[in-house]
DRENSERO-533476 format. One record per residue (C-alpha): residue number from 1; x, y, z. Coordinates in steps of 0.02 Angstrom, whole numbers, always signed. Each point is the difference from the previous one (the first is absolute). Example, Ala and Ser with C-alpha at 12.3 -4.5 7.8 and 13.67 -1.06 7.14 Angstrom:
2
<rec n="1" X="+615" Y="-225" Z="+390"/>
<rec n="2" X="+69" Y="+172" Z="-33"/>
***
This chain:
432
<rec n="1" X="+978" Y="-676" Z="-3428"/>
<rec n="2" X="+74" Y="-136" Z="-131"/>
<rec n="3" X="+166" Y="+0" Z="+138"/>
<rec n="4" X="-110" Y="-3" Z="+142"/>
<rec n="5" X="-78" Y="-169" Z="-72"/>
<rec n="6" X="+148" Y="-83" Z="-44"/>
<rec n="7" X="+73" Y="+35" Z="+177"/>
<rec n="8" X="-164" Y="-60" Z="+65"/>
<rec n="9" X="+18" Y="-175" Z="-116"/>
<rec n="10" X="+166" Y="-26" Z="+63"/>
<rec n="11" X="-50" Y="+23" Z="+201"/>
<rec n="12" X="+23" Y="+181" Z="+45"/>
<rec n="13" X="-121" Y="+98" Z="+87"/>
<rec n="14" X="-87" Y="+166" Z="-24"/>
<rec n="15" X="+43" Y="+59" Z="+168"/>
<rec n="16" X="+188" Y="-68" Z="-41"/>
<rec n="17" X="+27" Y="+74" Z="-168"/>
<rec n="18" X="-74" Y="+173" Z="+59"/>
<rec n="19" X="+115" Y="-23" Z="+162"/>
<rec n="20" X="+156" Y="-37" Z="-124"/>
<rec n="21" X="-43" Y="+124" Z="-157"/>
<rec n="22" X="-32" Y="+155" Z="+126"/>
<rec n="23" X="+201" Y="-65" Z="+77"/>
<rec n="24" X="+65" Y="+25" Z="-169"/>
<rec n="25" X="-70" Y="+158" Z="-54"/>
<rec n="26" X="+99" Y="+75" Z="+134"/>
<rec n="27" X="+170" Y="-69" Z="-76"/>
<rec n="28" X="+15" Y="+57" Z="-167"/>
<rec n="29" X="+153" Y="+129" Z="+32"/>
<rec n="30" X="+91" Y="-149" Z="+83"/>
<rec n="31" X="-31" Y="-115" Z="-152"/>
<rec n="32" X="+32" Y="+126" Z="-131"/>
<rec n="33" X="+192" Y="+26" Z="+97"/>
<rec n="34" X="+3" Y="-197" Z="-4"/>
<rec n="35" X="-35" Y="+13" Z="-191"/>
<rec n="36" X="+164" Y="+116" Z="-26"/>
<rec n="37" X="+99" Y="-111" Z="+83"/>
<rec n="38" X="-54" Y="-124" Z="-110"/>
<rec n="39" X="+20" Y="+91" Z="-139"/>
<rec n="40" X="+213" Y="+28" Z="+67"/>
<rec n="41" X="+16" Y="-170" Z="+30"/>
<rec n="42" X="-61" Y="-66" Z="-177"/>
<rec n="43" X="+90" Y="+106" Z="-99"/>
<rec n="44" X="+150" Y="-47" Z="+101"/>
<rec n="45" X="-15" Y="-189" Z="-31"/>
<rec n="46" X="-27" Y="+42" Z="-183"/>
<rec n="47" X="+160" Y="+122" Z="-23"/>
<rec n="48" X="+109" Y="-171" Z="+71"/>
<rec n="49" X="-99" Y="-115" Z="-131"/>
<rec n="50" X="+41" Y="+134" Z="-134"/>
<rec n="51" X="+198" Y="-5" Z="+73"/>
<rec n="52" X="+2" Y="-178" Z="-21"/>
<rec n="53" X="-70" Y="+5" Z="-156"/>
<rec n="54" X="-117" Y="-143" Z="+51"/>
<rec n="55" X="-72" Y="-109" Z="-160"/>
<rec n="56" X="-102" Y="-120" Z="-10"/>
<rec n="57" X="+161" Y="-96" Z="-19"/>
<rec n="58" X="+16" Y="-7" Z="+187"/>
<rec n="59" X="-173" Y="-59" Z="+50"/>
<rec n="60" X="+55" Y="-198" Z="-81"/>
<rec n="61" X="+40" Y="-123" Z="+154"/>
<rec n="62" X="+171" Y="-107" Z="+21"/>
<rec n="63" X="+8" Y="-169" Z="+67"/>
<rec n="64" X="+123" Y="-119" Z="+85"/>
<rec n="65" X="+145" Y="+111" Z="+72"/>
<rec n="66" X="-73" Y="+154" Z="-93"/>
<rec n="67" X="+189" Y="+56" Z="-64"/>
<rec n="68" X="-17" Y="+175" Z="-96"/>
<rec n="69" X="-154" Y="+33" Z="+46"/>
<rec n="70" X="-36" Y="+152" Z="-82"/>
<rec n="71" X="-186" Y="+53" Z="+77"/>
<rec n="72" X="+83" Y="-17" Z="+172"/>
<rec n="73" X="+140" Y="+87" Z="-8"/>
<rec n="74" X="-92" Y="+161" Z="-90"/>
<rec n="75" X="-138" Y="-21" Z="+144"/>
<rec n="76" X="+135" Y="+26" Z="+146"/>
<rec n="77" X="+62" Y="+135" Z="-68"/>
<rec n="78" X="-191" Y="+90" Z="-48"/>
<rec n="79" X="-7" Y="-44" Z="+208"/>
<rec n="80" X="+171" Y="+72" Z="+38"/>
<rec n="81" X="-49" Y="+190" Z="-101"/>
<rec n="82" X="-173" Y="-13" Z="+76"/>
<rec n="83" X="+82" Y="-32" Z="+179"/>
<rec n="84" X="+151" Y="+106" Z="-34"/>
<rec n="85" X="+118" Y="-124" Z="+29"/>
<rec n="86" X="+168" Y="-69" Z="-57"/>
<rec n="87" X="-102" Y="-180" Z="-38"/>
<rec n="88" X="-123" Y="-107" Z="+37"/>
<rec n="89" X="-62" Y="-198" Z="+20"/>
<rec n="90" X="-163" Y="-31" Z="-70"/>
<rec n="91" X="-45" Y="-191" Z="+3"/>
<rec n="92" X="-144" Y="-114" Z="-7"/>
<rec n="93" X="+101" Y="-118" Z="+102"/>
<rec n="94" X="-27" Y="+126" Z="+153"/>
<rec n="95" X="-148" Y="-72" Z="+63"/>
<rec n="96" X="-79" Y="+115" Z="+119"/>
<rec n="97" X="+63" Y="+186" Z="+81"/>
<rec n="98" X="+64" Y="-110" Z="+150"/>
<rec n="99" X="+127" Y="-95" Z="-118"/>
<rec n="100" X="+10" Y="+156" Z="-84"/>
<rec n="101" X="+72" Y="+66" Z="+188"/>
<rec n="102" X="+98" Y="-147" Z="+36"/>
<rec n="103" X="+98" Y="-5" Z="-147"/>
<rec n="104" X="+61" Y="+178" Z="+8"/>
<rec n="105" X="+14" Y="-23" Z="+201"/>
<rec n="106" X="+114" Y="-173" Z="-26"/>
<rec n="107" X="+93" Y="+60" Z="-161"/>
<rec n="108" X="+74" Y="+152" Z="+85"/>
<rec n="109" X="+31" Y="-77" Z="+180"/>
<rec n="110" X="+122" Y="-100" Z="+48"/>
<rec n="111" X="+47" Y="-119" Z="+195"/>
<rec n="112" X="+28" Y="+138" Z="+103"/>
<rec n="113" X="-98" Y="+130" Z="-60"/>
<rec n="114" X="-140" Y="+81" Z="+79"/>
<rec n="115" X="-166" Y="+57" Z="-50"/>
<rec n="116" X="-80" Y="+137" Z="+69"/>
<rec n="117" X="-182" Y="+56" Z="-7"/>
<rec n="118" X="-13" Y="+187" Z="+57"/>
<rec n="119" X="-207" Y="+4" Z="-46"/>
<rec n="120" X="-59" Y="-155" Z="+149"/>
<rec n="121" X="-33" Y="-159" Z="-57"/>
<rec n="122" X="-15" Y="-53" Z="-180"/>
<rec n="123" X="-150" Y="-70" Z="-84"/>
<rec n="124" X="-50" Y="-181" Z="+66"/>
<rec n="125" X="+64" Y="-119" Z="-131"/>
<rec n="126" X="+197" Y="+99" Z="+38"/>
<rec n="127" X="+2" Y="-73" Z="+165"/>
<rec n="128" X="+18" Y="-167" Z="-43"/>
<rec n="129" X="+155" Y="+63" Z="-157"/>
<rec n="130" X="+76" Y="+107" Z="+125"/>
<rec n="131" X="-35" Y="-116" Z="+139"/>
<rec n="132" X="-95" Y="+84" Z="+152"/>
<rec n="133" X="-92" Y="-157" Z="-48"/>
<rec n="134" X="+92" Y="-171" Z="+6"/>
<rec n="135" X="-5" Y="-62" Z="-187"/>
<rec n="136" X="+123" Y="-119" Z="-101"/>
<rec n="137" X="+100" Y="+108" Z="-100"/>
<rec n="138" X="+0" Y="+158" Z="+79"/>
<rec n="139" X="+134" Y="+132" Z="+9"/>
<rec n="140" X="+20" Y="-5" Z="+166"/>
<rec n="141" X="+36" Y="-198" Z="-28"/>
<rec n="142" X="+142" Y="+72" Z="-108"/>
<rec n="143" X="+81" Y="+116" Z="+116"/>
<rec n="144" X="-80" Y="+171" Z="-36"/>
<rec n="145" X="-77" Y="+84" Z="+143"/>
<rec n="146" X="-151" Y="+117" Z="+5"/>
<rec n="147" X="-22" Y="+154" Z="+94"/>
<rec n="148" X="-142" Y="+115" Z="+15"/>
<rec n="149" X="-50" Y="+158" Z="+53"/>
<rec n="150" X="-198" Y="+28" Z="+26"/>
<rec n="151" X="-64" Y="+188" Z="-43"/>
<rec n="152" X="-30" Y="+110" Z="+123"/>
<rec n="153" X="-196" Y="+18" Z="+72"/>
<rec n="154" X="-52" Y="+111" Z="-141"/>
<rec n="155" X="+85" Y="-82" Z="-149"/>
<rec n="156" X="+148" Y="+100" Z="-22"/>
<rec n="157" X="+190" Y="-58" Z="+6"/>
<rec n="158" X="+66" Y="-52" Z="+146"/>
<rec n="159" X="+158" Y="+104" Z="-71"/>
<rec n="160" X="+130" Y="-43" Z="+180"/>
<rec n="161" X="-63" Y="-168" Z="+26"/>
<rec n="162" X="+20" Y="-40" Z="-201"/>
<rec n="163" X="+192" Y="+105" Z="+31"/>
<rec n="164" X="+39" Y="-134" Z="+136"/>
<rec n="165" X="-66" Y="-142" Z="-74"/>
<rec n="166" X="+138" Y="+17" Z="-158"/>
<rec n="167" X="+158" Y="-106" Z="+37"/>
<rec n="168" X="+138" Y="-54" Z="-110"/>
<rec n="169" X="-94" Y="-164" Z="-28"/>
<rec n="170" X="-149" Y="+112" Z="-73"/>
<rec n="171" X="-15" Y="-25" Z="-186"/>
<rec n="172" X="-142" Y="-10" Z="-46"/>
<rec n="173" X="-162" Y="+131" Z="+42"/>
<rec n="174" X="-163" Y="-69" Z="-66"/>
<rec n="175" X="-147" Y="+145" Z="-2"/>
<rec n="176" X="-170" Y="-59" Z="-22"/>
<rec n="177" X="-114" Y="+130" Z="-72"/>
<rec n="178" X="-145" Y="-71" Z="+15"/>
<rec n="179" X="-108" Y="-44" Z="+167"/>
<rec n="180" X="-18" Y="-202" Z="-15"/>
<rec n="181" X="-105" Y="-60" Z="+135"/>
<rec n="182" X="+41" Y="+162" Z="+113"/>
<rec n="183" X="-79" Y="+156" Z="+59"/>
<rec n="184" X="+130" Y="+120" Z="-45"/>
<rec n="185" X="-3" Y="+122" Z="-153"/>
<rec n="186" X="+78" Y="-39" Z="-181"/>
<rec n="187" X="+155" Y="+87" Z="-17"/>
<rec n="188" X="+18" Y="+113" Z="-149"/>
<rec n="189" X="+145" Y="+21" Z="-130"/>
<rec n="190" X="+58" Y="+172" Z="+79"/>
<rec n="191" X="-20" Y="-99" Z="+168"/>
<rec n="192" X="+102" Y="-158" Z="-52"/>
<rec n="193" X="+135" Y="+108" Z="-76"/>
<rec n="194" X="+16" Y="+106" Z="+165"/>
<rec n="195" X="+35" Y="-155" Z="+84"/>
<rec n="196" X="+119" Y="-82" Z="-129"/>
<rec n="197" X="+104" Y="+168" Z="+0"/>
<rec n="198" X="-8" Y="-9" Z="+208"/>
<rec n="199" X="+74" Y="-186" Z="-6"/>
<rec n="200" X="+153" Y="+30" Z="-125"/>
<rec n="201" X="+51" Y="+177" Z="+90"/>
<rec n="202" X="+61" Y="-136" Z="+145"/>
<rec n="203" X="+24" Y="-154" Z="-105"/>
<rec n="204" X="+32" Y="+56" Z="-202"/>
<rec n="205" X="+43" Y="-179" Z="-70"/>
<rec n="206" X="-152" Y="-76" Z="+98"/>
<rec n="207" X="-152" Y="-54" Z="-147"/>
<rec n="208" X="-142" Y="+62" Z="+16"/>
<rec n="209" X="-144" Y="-127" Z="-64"/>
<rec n="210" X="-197" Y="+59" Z="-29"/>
<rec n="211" X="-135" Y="-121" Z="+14"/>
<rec n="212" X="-115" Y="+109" Z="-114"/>
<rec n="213" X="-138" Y="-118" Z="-14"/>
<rec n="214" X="-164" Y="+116" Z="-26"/>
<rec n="215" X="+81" Y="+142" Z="-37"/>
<rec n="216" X="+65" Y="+15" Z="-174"/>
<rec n="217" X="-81" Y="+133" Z="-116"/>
<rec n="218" X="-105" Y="+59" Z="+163"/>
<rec n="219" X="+126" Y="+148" Z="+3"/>
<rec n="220" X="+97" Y="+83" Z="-165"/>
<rec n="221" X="+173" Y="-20" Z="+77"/>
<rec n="222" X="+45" Y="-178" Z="+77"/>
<rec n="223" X="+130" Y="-53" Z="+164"/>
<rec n="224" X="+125" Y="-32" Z="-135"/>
<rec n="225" X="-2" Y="+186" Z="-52"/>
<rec n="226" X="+51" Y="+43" Z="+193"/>
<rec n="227" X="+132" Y="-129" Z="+30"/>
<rec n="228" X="-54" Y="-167" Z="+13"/>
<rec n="229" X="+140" Y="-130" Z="-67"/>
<rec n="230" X="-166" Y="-121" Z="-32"/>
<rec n="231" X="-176" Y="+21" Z="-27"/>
<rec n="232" X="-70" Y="-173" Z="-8"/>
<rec n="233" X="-186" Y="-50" Z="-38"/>
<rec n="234" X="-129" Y="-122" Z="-76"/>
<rec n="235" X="-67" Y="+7" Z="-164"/>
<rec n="236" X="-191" Y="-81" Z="+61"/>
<rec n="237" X="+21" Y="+174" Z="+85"/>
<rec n="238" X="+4" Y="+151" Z="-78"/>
<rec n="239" X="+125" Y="+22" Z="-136"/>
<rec n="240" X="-76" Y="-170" Z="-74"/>
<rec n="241" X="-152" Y="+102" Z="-49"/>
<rec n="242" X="-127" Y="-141" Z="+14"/>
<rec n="243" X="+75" Y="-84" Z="-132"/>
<rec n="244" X="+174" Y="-94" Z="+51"/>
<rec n="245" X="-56" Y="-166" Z="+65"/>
<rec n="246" X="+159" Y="-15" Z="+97"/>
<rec n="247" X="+168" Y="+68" Z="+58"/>
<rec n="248" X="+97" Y="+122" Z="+74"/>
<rec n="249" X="+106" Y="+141" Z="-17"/>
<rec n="250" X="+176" Y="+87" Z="+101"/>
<rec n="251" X="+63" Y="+136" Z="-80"/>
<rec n="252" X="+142" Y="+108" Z="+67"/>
<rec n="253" X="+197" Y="+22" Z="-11"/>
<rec n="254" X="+96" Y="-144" Z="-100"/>
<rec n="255" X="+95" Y="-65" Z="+138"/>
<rec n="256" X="-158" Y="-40" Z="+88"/>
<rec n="257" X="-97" Y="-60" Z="-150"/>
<rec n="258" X="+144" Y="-103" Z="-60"/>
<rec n="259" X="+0" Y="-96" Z="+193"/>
<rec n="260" X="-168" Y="-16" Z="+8"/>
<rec n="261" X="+17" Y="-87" Z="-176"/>
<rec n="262" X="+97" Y="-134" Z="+50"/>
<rec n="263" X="-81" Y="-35" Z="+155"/>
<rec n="264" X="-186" Y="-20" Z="-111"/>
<rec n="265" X="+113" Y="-95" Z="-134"/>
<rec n="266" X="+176" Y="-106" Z="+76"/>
<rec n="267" X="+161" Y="+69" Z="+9"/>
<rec n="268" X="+86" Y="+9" Z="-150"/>
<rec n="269" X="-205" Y="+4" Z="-101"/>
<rec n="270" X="-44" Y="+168" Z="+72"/>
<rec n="271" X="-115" Y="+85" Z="-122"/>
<rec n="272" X="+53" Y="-71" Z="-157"/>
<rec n="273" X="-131" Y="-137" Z="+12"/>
<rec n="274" X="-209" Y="-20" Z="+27"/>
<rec n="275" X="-98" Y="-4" Z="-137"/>
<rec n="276" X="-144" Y="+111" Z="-37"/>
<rec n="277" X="-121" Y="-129" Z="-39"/>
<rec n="278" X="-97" Y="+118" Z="-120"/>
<rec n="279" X="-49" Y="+129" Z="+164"/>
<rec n="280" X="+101" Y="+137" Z="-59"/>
<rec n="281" X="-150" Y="+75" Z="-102"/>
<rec n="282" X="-117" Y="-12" Z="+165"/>
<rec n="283" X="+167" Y="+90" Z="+98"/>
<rec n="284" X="+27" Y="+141" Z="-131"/>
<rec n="285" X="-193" Y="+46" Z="-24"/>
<rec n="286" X="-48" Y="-18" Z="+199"/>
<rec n="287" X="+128" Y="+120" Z="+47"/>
<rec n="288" X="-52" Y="+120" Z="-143"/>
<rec n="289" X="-178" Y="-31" Z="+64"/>
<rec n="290" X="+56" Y="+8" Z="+190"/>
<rec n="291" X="-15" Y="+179" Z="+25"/>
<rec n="292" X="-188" Y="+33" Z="-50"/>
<rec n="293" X="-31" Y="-157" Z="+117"/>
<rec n="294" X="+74" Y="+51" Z="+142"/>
<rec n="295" X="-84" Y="+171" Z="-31"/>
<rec n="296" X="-166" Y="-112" Z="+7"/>
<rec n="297" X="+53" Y="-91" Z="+156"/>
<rec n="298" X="+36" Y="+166" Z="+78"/>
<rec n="299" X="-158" Y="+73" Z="-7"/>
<rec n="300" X="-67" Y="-170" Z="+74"/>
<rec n="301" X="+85" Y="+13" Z="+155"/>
<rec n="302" X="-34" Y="+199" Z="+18"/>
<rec n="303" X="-182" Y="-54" Z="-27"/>
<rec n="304" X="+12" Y="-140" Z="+125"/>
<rec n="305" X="+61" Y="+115" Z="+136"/>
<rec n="306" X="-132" Y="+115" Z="-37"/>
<rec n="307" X="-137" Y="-124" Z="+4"/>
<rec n="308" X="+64" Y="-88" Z="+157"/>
<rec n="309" X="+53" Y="+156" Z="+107"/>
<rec n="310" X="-164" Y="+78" Z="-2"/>
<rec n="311" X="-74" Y="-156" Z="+54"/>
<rec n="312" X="+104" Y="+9" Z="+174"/>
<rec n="313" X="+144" Y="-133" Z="-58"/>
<rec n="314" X="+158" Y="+57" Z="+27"/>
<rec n="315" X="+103" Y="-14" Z="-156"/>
<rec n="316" X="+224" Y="+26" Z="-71"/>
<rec n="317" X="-1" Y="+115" Z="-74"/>
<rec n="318" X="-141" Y="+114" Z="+39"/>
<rec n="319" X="-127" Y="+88" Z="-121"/>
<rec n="320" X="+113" Y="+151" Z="-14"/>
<rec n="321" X="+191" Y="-62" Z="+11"/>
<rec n="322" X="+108" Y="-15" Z="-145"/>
<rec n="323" X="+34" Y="-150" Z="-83"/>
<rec n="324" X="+147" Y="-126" Z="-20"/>
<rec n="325" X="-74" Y="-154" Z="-53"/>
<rec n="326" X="-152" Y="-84" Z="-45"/>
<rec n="327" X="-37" Y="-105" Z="+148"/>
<rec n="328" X="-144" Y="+86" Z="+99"/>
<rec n="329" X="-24" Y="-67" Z="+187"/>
<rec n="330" X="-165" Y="-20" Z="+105"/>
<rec n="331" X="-12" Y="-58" Z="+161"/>
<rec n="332" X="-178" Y="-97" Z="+50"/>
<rec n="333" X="+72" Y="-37" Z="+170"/>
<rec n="334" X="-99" Y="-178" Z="+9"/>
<rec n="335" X="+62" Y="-134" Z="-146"/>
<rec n="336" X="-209" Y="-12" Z="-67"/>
<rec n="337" X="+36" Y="+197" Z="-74"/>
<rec n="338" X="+175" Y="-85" Z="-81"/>
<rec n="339" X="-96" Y="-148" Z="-85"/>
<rec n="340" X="-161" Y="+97" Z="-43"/>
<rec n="341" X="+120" Y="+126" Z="-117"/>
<rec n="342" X="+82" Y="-117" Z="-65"/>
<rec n="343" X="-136" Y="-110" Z="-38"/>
<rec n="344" X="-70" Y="+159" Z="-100"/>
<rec n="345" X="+158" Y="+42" Z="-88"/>
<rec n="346" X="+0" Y="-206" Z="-63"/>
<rec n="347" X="-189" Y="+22" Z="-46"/>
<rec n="348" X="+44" Y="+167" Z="-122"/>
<rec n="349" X="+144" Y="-102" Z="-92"/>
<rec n="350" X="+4" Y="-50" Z="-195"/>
<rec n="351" X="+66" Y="-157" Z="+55"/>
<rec n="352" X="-68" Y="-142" Z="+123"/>
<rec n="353" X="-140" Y="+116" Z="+69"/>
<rec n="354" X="-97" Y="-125" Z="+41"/>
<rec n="355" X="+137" Y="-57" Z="+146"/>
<rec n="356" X="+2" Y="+50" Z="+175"/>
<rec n="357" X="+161" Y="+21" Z="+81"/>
<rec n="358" X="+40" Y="-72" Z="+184"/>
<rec n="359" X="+143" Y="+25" Z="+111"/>
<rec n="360" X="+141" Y="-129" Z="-34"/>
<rec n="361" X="+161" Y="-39" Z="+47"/>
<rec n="362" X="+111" Y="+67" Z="-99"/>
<rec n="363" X="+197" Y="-28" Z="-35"/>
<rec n="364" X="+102" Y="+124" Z="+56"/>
<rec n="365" X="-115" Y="+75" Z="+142"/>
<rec n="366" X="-16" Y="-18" Z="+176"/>
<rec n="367" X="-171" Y="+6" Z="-1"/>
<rec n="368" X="-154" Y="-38" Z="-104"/>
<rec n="369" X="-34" Y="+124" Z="-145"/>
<rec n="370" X="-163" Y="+11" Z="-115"/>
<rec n="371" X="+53" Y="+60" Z="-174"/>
<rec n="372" X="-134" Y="+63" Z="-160"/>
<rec n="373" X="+46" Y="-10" Z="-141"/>
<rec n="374" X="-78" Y="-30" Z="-168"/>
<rec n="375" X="+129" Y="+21" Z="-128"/>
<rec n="376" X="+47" Y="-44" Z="-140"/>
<rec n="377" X="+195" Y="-15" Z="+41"/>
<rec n="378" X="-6" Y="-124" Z="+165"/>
<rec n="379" X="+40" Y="+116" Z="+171"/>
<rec n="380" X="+28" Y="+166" Z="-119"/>
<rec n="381" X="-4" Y="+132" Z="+128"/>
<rec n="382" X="-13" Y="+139" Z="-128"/>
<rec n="383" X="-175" Y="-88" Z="-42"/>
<rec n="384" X="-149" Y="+65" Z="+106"/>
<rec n="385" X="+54" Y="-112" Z="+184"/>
<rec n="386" X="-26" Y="-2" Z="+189"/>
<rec n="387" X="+99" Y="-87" Z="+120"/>
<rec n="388" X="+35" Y="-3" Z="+191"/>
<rec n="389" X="+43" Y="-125" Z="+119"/>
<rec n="390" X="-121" Y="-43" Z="+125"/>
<rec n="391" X="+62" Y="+82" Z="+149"/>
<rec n="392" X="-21" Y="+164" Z="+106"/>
<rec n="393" X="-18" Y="+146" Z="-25"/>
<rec n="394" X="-108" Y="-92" Z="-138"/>
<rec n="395" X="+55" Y="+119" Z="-161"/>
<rec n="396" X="-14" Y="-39" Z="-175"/>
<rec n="397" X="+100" Y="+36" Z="-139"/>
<rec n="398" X="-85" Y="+64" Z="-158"/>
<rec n="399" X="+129" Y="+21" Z="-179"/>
<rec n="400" X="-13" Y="-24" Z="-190"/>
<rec n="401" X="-123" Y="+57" Z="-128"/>
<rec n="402" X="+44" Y="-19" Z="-184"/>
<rec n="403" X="-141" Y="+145" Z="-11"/>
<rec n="404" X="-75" Y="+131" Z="+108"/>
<rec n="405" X="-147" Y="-56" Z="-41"/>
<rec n="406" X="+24" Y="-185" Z="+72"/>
<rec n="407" X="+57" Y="+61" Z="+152"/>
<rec n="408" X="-122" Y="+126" Z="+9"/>
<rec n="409" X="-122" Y="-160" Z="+3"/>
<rec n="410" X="+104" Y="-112" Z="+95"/>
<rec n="411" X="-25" Y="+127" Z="+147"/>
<rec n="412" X="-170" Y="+31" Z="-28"/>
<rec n="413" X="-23" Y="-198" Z="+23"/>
<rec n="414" X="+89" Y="+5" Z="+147"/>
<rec n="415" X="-104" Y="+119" Z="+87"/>
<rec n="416" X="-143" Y="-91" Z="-69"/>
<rec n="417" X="+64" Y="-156" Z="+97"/>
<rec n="418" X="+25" Y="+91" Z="+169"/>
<rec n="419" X="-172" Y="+96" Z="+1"/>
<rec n="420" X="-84" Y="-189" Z="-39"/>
<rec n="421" X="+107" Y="-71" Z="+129"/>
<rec n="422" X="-68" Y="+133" Z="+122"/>
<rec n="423" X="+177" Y="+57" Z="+39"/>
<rec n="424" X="-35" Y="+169" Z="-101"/>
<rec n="425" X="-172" Y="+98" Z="+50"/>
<rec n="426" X="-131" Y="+59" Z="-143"/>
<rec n="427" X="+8" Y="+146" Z="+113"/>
<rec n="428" X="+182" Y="+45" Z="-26"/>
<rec n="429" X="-13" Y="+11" Z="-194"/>
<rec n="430" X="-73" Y="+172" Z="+14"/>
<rec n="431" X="+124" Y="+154" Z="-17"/>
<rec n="432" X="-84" Y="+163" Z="+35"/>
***
């Protein structure tokens, strides 16, 4: 009863939390199986700390050029053993995942090259670096053309148009894991790897690259245990834990790490320079933190689909299907269902609850997109969020939790928003 009031003081419903507590009754298995991945995953992260032999030594910042920086350097290579890769580039002066992208994309193609997609189009804000989109600055501006080869009708490999697509320009493949904007399903580890091992039985030297944005520590074994040359992500995402306020991460061979270096730095620079500016200790304890959050986030989106796909919405990935990444899709089908959830997942946040987010025009899309998110590391996606741009088939894009029980709440508030906007029935809360 003492819950059911302090749901009820912060907006909830009777009729809602009923609808929502009899939802996750039924998924205890699938949480307790989340809760052993977890369990992989952290002691994982902690066996590279204890390789390092990270001390408290490495948590102080550097300044200026940031020459011998010792917290740095021990921090790529914690990501390299948790990755499983020769090395990695973990910097504060990576901005976002799309930098992230770019600068392993630019460092390791040169005029001439091509890029090839063999997954469809990329996430929005790669248009514009490959550029499918006109933008200054863009690779195709530079001489390196793109490619792609859309998935088949039910979401599998196009496997003979992917074979003909692969020239001797091709040297690049970039695999996105996770759905962006689109309908189609997340692609798993075992899936990714399939793929990679596809593309070098015609081309061997060709690189492989994985945007695994959303994905890390969903699964214990990662695209860079099946082949990938690069796994490259953002730490407001998942490995970040909640806690790194910025940056971004590419870990994979050397060669690739060490181009991808100098295109972030300058020629001749490379990764021998950026200073930590005293984030290293938010870097080493989000990623030690990062798998029991992503566990949380997890169960969010499982709980979502749940919630949503009994109410008649369709949702990617379904109530039942296995899961990838933490991004949990709903399609409203009119853009009042898109701004109603969102509206409730801003009204369930820590931070700036009081706001209520609009549609805007937003850099980087071709479209307008409404974004929640009250966080307490600007745009963190691994924070409880919603975000979709206003267009049809109308979907939203729910992510982030730094607990279950957030999530559980944001989601809760979201229904609540739709059943006072009308858009959700009283009716259709009760499960027989």
């Amino acid at each position: 009863m003492e819950l059911e009031k302090m749901y009820g003081d912060l907006g909830i419903s009777k009729e809602v939390l009923e609808y929502g507590a009899r939802i996750e009754a039924a998924l205890e298995d699938r949480f307790t199986k989340i809760d052993g991945n977890a369990e992989y995953n952290q002691l994982k992260v902690i066996a590279a700390m204890q390789k390092n032999r990270v001390s408290d030594i490495h948590f102080s910042g550097t300044t200026g050029y940031g020459y011998n920086d010792l917290g740095r350097e021990t921090l790529e290579q914690v990501y390299a053993d948790v990755f499983h890769t020769e090395d990695a580039l973990v910097r504060p002066q990576i901005v976002c995942g799309t930098h992230a992208l770019y600068t392993a994309l630019a460092g390791n193609l040169r005029p001439g090259d091509e890029l090839l997609s063999p997954v469809g189009k990329p996430y929005d804000t790669l248009e514009e670096v490959i550029g499918i989109r006109e933008s200054n600055g863009s690779l195709r501006e530079y001489g390196i053309s793109y490619r792609q080869v859309d998935l088949l009708p039910d979401g599998t490999f196009d496997y003979d148009g992917i074979r003909a697509a692969i020239n001797e320009k091709t040297k690049l493949v970039t695999i996105q894991r996770s759905k962006g904007y689109a309908s189609r399903p997340t692609l798993s580890a075992e899936q990714i790897g399939e793929l990679i091992a596809f593309v070098k039985s015609i081309k061997p030297e060709v690189i492989c690259m994985v945007d695994n944005c959303y994905g890390e520590f969903v699964e214990r074994i990662e695209p860079s245990d099946l082949g990938a040359d690069m796994v490259v992500g953002s730490l407001i995402k998942n490995p970040g834990g909640g806690l790194a306020p910025i940056g971004g991460y590419i870990a994979g061979t050397r060669q690739c790490i060490e181009n991808a270096a100098y295109r972030l730095g300058s020629p001749g620079l490379g990764r021998e320079v950026g200073a930590s500016l005293g984030v290293n200790q938010s870097f080493f304890q989000g990623l030690f933190l990062a798998p029991t959050v992503v566990s949380g986030a997890l169960k969010g989106a499982i709980f979502a689909a749940n919630v949503y796909e009994r109410l008649g919405f369709d949702v990617v990935p379904n109530s039942t299907e296995p899961r990838y990444d933490i991004i949990q899709a709903i399609t409203f089908g009119k853009p009042e269902g898109v701004i109603a959830f969102c509206q409730g997942i801003q009204a369930a946040a820590p931070v700036d609850s009081y706001v209520s987010p609009e549609p805007w025009d937003m850099p980087g899309y071709d479209s307008q997109v409404i974004m929640a998110a009250g966080a307490f590391i600007q745009g963190s996606s691994i924070e409880l969020s919603a975000d979709g741009p206003i267009k049809p088939p109308y979907s939203v894009f729910f992510q982030g939790g730094l607990t279950w029980y957030h999530a559980k709440l944001g989601i809760l508030m979201s229904l609540q928003k739709l059943l006072d906007a009308g858009i959700v029935k009283p009716e259709q809360l009760k499960i027989d």
